[in-house]
C-alpha positions as CSV (number, residue, x, y, z in Angstrom):
1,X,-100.7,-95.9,-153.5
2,X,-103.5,-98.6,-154.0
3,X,-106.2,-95.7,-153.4
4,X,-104.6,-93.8,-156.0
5,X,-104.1,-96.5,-158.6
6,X,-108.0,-97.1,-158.5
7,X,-108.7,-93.4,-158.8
8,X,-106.5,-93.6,-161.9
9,X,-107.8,-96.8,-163.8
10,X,-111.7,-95.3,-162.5
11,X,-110.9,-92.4,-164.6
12,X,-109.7,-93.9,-167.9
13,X,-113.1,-95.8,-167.9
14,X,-115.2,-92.7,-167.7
15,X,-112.8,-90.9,-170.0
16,X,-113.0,-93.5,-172.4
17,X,-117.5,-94.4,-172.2
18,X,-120.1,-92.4,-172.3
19,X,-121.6,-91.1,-168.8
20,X,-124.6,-93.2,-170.3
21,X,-122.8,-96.5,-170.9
22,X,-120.7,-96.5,-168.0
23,X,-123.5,-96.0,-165.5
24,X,-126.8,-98.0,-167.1
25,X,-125.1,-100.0,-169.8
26,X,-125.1,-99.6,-173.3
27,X,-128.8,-98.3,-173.7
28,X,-128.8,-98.7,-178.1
29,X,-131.4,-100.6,-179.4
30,X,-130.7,-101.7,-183.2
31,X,-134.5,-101.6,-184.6
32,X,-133.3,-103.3,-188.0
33,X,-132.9,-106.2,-186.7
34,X,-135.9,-108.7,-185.8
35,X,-134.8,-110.3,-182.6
36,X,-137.2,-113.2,-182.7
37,X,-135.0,-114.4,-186.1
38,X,-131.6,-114.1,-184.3
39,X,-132.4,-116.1,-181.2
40,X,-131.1,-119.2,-179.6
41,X,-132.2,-120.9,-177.3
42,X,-130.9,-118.9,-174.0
43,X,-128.4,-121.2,-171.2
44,X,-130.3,-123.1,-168.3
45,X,-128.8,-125.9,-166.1
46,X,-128.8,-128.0,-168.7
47,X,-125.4,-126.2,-170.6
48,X,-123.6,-127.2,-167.4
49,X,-124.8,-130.9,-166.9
50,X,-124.1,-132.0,-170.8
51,X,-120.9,-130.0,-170.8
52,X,-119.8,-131.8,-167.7
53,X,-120.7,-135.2,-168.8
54,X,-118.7,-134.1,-172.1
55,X,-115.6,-133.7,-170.1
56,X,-116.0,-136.8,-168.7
57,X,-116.0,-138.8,-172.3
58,X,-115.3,-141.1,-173.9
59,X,-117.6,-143.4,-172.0
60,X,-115.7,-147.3,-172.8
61,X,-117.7,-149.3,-170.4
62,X,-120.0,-151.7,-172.1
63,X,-123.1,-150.8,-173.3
64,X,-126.1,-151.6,-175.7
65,X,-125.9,-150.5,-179.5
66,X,-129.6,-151.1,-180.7
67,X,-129.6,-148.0,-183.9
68,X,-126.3,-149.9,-185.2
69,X,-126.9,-148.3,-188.7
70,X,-129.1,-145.0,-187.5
71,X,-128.5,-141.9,-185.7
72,X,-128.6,-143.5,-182.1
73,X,-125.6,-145.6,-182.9
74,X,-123.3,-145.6,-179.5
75,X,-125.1,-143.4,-177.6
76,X,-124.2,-143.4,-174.1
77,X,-125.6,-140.5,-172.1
78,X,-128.6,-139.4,-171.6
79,X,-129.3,-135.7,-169.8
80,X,-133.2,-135.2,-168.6
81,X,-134.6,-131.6,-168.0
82,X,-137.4,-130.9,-166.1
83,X,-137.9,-127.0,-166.6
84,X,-140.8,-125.2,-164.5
85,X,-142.8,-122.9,-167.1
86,X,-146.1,-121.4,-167.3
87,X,-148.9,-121.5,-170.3
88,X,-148.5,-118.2,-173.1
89,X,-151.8,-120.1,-174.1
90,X,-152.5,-122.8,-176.5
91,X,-149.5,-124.7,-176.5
92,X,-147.0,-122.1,-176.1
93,X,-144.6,-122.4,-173.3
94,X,-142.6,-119.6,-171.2
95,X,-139.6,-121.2,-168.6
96,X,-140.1,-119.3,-165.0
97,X,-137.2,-117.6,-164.0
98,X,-134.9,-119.6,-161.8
99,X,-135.1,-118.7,-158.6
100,X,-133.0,-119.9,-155.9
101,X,-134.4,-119.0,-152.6
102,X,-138.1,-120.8,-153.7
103,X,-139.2,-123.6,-152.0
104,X,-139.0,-125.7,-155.1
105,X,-136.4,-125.6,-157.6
106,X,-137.1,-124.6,-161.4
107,X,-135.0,-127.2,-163.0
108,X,-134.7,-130.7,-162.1
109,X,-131.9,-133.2,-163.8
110,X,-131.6,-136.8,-164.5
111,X,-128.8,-138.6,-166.1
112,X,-129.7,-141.8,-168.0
113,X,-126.7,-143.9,-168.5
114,X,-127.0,-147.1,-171.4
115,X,-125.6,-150.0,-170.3
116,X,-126.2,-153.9,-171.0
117,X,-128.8,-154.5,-168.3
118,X,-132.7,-154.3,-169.4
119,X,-132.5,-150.8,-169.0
120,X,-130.6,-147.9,-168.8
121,X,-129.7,-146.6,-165.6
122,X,-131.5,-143.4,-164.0
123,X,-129.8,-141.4,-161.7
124,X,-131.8,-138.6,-160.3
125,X,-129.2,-135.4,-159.7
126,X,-130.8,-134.7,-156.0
127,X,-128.6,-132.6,-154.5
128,X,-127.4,-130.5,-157.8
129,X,-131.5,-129.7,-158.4
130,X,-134.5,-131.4,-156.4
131,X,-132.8,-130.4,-153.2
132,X,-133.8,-126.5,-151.7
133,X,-132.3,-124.0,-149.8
134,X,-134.7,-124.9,-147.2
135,X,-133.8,-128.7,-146.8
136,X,-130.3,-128.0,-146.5
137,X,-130.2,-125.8,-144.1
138,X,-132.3,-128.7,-142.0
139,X,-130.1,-131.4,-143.4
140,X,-132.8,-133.0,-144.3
141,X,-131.0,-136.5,-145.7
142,X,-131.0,-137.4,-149.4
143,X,-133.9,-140.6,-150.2
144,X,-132.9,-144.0,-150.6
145,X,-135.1,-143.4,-154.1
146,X,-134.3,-139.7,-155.1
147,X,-137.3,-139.1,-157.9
148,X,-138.1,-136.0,-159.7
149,X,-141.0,-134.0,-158.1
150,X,-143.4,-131.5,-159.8
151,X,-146.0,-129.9,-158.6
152,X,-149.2,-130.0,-160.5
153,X,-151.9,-127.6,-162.1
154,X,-153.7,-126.2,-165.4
155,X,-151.3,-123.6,-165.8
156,X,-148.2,-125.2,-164.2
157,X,-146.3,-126.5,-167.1
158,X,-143.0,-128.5,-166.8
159,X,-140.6,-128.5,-170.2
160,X,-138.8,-132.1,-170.5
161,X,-135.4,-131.9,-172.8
162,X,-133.7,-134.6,-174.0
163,X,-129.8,-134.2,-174.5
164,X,-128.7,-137.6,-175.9
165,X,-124.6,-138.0,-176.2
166,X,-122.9,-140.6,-178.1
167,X,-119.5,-142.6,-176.5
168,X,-117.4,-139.5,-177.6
169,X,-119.1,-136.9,-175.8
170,X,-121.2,-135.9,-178.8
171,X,-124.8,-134.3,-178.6
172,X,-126.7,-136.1,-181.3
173,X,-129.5,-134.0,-181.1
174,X,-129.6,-132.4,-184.3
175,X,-128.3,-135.9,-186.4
176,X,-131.5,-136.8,-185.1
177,X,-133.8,-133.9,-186.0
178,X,-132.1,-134.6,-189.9
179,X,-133.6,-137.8,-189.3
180,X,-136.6,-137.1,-187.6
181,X,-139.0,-139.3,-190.1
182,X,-137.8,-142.0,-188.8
183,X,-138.1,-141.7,-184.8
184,X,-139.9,-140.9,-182.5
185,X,-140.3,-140.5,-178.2
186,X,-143.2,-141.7,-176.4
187,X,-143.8,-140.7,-172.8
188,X,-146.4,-143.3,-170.6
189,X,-147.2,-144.4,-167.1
190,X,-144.8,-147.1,-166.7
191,X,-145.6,-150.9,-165.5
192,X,-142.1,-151.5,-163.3
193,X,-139.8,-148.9,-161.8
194,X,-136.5,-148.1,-163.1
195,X,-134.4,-151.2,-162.3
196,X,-137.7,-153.7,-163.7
197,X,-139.3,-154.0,-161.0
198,X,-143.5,-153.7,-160.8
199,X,-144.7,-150.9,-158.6
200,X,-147.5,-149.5,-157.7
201,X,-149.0,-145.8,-158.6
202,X,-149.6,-144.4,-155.4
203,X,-151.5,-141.6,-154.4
204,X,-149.3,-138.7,-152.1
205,X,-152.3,-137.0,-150.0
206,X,-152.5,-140.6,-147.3
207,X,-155.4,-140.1,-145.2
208,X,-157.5,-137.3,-143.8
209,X,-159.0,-137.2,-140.5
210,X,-161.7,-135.3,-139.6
211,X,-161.8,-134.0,-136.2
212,X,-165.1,-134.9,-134.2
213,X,-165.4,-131.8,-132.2
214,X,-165.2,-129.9,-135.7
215,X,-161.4,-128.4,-135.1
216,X,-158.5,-128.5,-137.1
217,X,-158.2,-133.1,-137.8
218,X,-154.9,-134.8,-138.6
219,X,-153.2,-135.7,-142.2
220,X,-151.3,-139.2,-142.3
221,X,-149.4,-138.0,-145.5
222,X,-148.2,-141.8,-146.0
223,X,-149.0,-142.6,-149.3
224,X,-152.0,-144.8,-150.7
225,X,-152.4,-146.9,-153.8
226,X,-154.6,-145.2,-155.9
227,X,-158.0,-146.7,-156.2
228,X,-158.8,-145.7,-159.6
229,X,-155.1,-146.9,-161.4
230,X,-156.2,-150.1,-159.1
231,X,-158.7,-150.3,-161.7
232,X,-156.9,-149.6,-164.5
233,X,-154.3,-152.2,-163.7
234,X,-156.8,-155.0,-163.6
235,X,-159.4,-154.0,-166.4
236,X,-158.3,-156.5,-169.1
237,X,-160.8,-154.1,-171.6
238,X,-157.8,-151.6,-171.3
239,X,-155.1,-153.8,-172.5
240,X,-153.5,-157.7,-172.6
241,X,-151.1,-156.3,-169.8
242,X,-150.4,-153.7,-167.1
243,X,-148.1,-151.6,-169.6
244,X,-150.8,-151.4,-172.4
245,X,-153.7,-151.1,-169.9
246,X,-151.7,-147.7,-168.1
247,X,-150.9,-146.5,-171.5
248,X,-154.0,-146.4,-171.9
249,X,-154.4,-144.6,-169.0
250,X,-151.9,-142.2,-169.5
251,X,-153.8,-139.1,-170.9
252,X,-156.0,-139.3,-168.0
253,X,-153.1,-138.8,-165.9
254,X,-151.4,-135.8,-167.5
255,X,-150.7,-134.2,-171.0
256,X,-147.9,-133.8,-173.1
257,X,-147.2,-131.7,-176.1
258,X,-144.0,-132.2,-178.4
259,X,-142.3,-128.9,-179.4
260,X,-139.1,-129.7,-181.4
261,X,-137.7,-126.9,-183.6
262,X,-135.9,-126.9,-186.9
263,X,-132.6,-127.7,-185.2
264,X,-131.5,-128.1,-181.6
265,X,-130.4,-124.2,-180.6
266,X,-133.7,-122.7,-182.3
267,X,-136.4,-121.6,-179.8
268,X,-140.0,-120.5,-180.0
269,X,-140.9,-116.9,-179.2
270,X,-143.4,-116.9,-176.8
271,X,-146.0,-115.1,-178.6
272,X,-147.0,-117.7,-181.8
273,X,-147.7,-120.9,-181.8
274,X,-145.7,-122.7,-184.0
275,X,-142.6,-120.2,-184.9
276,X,-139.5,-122.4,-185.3
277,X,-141.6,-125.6,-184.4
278,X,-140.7,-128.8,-186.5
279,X,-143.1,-129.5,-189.0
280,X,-143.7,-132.8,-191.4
281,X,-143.1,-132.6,-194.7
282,X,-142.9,-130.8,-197.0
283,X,-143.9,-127.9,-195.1
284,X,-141.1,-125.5,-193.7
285,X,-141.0,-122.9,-191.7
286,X,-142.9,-120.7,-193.5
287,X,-145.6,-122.3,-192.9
288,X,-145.7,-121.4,-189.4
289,X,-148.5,-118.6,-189.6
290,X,-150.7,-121.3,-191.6
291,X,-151.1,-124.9,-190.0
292,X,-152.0,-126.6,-186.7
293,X,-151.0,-129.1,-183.9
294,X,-151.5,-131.9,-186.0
295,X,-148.8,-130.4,-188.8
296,X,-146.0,-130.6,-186.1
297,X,-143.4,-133.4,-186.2
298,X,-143.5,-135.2,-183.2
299,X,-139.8,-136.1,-182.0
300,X,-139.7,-135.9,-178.5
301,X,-136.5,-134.4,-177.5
302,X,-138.7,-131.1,-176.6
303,X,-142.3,-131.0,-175.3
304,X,-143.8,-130.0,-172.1
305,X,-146.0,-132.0,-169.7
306,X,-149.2,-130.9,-167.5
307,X,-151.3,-132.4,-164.5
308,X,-154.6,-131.3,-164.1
309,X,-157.3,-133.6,-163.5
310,X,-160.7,-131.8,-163.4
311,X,-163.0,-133.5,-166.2
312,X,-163.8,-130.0,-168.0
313,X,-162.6,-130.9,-171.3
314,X,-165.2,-131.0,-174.2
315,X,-165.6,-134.1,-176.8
316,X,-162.4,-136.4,-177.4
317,X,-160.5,-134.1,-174.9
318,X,-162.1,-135.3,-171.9
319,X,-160.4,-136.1,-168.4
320,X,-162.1,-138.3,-166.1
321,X,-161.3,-137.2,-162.1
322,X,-159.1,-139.2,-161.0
323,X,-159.4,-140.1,-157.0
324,X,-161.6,-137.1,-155.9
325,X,-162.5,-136.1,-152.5
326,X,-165.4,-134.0,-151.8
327,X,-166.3,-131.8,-149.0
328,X,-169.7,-133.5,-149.8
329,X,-168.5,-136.8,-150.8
330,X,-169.9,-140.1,-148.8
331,X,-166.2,-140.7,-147.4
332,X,-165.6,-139.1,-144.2
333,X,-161.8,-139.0,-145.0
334,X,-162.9,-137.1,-148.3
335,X,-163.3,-133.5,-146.3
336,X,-160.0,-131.7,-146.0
337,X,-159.4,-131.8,-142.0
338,X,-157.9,-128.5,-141.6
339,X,-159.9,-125.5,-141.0
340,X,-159.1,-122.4,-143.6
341,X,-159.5,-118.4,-143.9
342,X,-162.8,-118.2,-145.2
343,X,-164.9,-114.8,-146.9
344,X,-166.6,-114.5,-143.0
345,X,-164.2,-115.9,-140.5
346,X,-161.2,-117.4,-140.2
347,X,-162.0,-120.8,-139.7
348,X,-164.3,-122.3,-141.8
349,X,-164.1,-126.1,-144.1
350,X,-162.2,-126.0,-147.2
351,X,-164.3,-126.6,-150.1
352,X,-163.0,-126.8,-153.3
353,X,-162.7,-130.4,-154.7
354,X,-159.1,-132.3,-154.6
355,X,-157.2,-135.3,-157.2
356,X,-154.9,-137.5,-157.0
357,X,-150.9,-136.1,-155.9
358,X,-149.5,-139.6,-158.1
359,X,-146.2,-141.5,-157.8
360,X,-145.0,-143.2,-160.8
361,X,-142.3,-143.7,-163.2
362,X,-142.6,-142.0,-166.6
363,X,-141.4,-144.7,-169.4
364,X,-139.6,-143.0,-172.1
365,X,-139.8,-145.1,-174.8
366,X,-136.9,-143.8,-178.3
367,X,-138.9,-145.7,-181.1
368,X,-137.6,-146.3,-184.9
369,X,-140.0,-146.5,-187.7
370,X,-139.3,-147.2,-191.6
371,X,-138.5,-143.9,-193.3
372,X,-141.4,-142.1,-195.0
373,X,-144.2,-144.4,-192.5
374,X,-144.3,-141.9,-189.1
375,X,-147.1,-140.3,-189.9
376,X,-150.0,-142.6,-190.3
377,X,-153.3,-140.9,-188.9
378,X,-155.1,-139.8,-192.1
379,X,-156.8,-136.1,-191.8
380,X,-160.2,-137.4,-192.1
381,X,-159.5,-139.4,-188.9
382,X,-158.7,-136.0,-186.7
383,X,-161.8,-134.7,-188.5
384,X,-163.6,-136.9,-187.2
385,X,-162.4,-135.6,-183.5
386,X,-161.1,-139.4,-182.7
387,X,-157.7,-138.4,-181.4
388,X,-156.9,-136.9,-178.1
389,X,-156.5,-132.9,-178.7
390,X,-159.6,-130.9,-179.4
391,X,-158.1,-128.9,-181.8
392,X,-158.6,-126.9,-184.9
393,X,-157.7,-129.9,-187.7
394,X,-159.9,-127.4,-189.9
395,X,-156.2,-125.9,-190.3
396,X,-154.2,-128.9,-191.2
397,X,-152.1,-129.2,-193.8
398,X,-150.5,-132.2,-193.5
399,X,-152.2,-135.7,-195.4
400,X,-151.1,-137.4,-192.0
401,X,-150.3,-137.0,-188.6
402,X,-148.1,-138.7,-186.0
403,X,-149.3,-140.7,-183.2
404,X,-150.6,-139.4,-179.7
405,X,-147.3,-139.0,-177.0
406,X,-148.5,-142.2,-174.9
407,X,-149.4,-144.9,-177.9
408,X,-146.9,-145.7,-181.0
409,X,-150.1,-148.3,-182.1
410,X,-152.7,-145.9,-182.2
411,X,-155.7,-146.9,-184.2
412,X,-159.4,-145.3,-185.1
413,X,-161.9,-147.1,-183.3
414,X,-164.4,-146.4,-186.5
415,X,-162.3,-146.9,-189.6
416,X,-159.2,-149.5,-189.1
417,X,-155.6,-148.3,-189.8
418,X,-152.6,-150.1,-191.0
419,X,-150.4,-148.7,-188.0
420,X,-146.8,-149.3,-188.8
421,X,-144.1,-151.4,-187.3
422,X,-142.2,-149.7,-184.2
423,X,-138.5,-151.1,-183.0
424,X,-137.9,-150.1,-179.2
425,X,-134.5,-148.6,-179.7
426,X,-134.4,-147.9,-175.6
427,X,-136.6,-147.2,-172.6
428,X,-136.1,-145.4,-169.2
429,X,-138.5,-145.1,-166.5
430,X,-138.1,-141.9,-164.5
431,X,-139.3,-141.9,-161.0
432,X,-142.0,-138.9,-160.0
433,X,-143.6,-137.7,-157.5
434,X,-146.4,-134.8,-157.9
435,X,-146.2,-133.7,-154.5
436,X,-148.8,-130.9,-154.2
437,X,-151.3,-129.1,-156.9
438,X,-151.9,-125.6,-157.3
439,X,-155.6,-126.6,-158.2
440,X,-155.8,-127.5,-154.2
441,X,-155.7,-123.3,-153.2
442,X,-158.4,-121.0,-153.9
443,X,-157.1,-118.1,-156.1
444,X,-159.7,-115.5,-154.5
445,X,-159.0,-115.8,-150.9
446,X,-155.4,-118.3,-150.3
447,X,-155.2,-119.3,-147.1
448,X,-151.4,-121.1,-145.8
449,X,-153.7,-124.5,-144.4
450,X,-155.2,-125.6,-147.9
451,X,-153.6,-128.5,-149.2
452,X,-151.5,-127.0,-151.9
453,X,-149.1,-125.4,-149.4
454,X,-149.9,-128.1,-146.5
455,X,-148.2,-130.4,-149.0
456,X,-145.9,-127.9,-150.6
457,X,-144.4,-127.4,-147.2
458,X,-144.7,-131.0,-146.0
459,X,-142.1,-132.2,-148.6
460,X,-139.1,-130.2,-147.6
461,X,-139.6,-130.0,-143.5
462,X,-141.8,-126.5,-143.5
463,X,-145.0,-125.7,-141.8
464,X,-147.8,-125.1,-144.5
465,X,-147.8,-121.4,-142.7
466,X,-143.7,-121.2,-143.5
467,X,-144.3,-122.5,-147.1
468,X,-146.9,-119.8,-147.6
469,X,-144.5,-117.4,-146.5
470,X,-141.4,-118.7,-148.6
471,X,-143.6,-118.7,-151.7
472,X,-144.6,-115.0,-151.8
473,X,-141.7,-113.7,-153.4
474,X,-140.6,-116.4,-156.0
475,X,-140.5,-114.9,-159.6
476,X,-142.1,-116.1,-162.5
477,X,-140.8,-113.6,-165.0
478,X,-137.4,-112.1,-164.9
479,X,-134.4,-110.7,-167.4
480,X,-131.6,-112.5,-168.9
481,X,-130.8,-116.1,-170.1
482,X,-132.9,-118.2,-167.1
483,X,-135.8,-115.7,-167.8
484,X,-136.5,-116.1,-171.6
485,X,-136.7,-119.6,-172.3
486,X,-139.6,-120.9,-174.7
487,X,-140.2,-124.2,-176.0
């Protein structure tokens, strides 16, 4: 009777589609409609982890309430996304398609949660997203210090969103974007760890060992402190304190670029630069085609963040190396210790050069500003190629520009500028760990013993071999909502 029943309902549907619809889908493509003016920003993990935290309001323990009269007033909850993407060039940013079976995981959550202590607690969401497929089927145990980790490179871009919710369970991301000349989010390498207490930047390659009789050597992966933030930390040129000196610092360690939109569900496209990115004002969105990086209002709750430390950057763009070891360096330990596939045999030294793998916390800092004083860096300052980004000011619109993502007191080292007055609303320090770097495989002949997947594979309890392995079918572009994401 069951059989039947199914035969029954099986023919209604086919009776009552197309042959077409029922067996590939509604194939109609409306051309009238512009697709890049009707879309949204498309669902990722983070639609679950605010919606959960908004069934779990109101928040009533106590808490700080520094933005009394201003848009921050109560807020409670703070949801951090870390969102694997890849370069569309320039600034623009395309999310890779979440893939469950990689050996990494595509987005990675924190919950911030205010409270009355010096700062707001950070808890990382290990086991919802750092942990893979792969540790768990080890059991490998969670950290006493779960941290966020990222892996590194010029092209591998990680997207940080900011969901901020009030006591109530309400997003106030868009009551902030309507108020967006007055705040804005700095991101720096931070002087104490998440519960205030100071910490060192370590560096996650340990110690290499060359063998003597020229075979494969040995790898202590413990982690170092990194010589050159050694430096930094006690160069009293770079700052009055650790903080200021490793702000300072910052943009040597990685780069960030603020992409807020109009309003909190708008998303960029992909293909131009600045389509639906905020802008000062008075420009609007039309304006899109027309300006440059220094036009865009810098807010914070969108942006994406890079590490790549090869100095190849021209003028006021340039990136010292930080930590390298060379196959010809004067350090013994600086030569990689395994042997690799090479263009004439299979076992011959690894070559290319090799940076720092850092672990720090990343202070966010949520900074008010008088209405109508954010932007402060005149246009003949940017001409002058002063700031940070190399690029083309020739376009700029704006009178003024905001300040770099690492320093709320920027100032021209040639002309003196009356930088306005910043009020720390709140600051959270994000543990992170950049565990391996793209940058340390060869693109033109990979080999599973180079450091990338050494490292890669050394993190979740896989041979570099078996991480090489894992890795080769992980998808970078895919269809649906967790393939077209764009900040």
């Amino acid at each position: 009777m069951k059989k039947y029943s199914f035969s029954l309902v099986l023919l209604l549907i086919l009776c009552c589609t197309s042959c077409d619809d029922f067996v590939f889908g509604n194939m109609h493509i409306n051309y009238t409609e512009n697709p890049l003016e009707q879309k949204e920003v498309p669902h990722s993990g983070a639609d679950a982890m605010v919606d959960s935290l908004q069934k779990k309001a109101p928040f009533t323990e106590e808490m700080k309430d520094p933005d009394k009269d201003g848009v921050f007033h109560n807020w409670a909850r703070c949801v951090v996304m870390f969102k694997e993407g890849h370069s569309h060039g320039d600034e623009k940013f395309h999310g890779n398609y979440v893939y469950p079976a990689a050996p990494w995981r595509q987005e990675e959550f924190v919950v911030v949660e205010n409270n009355n202590a010096q700062y707001p607690t950070v808890k990382v969401e290990w086991e919802k997203s750092i942990q893979t497929v792969f540790e768990k089927k080890l059991g490998k145990p969670t950290p006493k210090q779960p941290y966020i980790r990222l892996i590194g490179g010029d092209k591998n871009l990680w997207g940080i969103c900011l969901y901020f919710l009030d006591k109530d369970g309400k997003l106030l991301n868009d009551e902030i974007y309507k108020h967006s000349d007055e705040y804005q989010i700095f991101f720096t390498i931070s002087d104490v760890d998440d519960k205030d207490n100071p910490y060192k930047v370590m560096d996650c390659r340990g110690t290499w060992q060359l063998d003597k009789n020229g075979e494969n050597g040995k790898v202590d992966p413990k982690p170092l402190e990194s010589p050159y933030f050694k430096k930094v930390d006690e160069d009293g040129s770079l700052g009055k304190n650790v903080f200021e000196r490793r702000q300072n610092a910052t943009k040597n360690l990685f780069e960030y670029f603020y992409r807020d939109t109009w309003h909190q569900s708008a998303m960029a496209d992909g293909m131009r630069e600045f389509y639906n990115i905020r802008l000062l004002p008075p420009l609007d969105a039309t304006d899109a085609n027309s300006c440059a990086t220094y036009d865009k209002d810098c807010v914070g709750l969108k942006g994406h963040i890079n590490f790549y430390y090869e100095a190849n950057e021209p003028t006021s763009n340039f990136r010292p190396e930080i930590d390298g070891r060379y196959e010809t360096g004067e350090k013994e330990n600086d030569t990689w210790p395994f042997k690799v596939k090479g263009f004439t045999s299979d076992h011959e030294q690894y070559s290319r050069p090799s940076y720092i793998l850092p672990y720090f916390y990343l202070s966010v800092r949520v900074m008010k500003i008088k209405k109508g004083k954010k932007a402060y860096i005149p246009k003949a300052t940017i001409a002058n190629k002063e700031l940070d980004y190399a690029g083309y000011w020739d376009w700029m619109k704006s009178v003024k520009a905001c300040a770099p993502f690492y320093d709320p007191d920027w100032n021209s080292k040639v002309t003196p500028l009356e930088v306005p007055e910043w009020e720390e609303l709140t600051r959270f320090n994000i543990p992170i760990k950049v565990y391996c770097n793209r940058f340390d495989s060869d693109p033109t002949n990979v080999s599973p013993t180079e450091p990338y997947y050494y490292y890669l594979g050394k993190e979740i309890g896989l041979t570099g071999e078996e991480a090489y392995k894992a890795s080769q079918n992980v998808k970078t572009h895919g269809f649906g909502a967790f393939g077209n994401w764009f900040l």
